[in-house]
N, C-alpha and C positions, 0 to 999 in steps of 0.2 A: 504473570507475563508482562505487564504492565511495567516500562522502566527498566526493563534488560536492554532489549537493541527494538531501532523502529525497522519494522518489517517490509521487507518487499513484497509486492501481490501481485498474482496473476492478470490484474485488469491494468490495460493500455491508462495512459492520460490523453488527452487530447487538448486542454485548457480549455475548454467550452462548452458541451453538453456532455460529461460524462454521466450524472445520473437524471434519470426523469424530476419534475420537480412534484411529484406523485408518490405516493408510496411502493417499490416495489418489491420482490420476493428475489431474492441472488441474482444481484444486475450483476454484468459484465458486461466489459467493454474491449471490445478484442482488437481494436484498431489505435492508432495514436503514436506520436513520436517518443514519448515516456513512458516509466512503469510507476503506477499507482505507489505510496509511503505510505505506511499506516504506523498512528501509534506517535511514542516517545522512546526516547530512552534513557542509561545517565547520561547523557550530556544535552540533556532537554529539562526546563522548566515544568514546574510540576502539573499546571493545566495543559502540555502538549502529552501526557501521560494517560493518554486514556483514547480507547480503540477509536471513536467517533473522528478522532485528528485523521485528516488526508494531505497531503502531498505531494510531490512527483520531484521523481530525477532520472537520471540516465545510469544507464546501465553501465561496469566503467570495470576492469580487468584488474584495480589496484583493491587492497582489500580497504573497511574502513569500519572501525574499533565500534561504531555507532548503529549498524545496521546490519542485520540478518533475515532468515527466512525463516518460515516452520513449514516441514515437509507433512504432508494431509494424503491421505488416501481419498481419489474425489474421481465421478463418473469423468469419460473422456470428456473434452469439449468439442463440437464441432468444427 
């Protein structure tokens, strides 16, 4: 999966406290004016190729050759 398209996620950005500085078990973050970037893709450098890469963009109606989704079967969220 690694190096296809970088992924859009479920979790908000907010540029500031998105995750605890703690270890925790499936953070999300349901608030923020961004959607969470995970990943690389081709038209990323070989060290942005691997899951642990975060960054954020806006959500945007035009499509774009670099990013994608994976659909997941996952409980509701609240």
């Amino acid at each position: 999966m690694h190096g296809n398209v970088i992924e859009w996620c479920l979790d908000s950005w907010d540029g500031s406290a998105n995750y605890p500085a703690g270890p925790v078990s499936d953070p999300y973050v349901a608030s923020g004016p961004y959607w969470v970037l995970r990943g690389g893709s081709f038209a990323t450098d070989a060290a942005s190729c691997r899951s642990a890469i975060r960054n954020y963009g806006v959500s945007t109606t035009g499509a774009n050759v670099s990013n994608g989704f994976r659909v997941v079967c996952a409980p509701v969220l609240p």
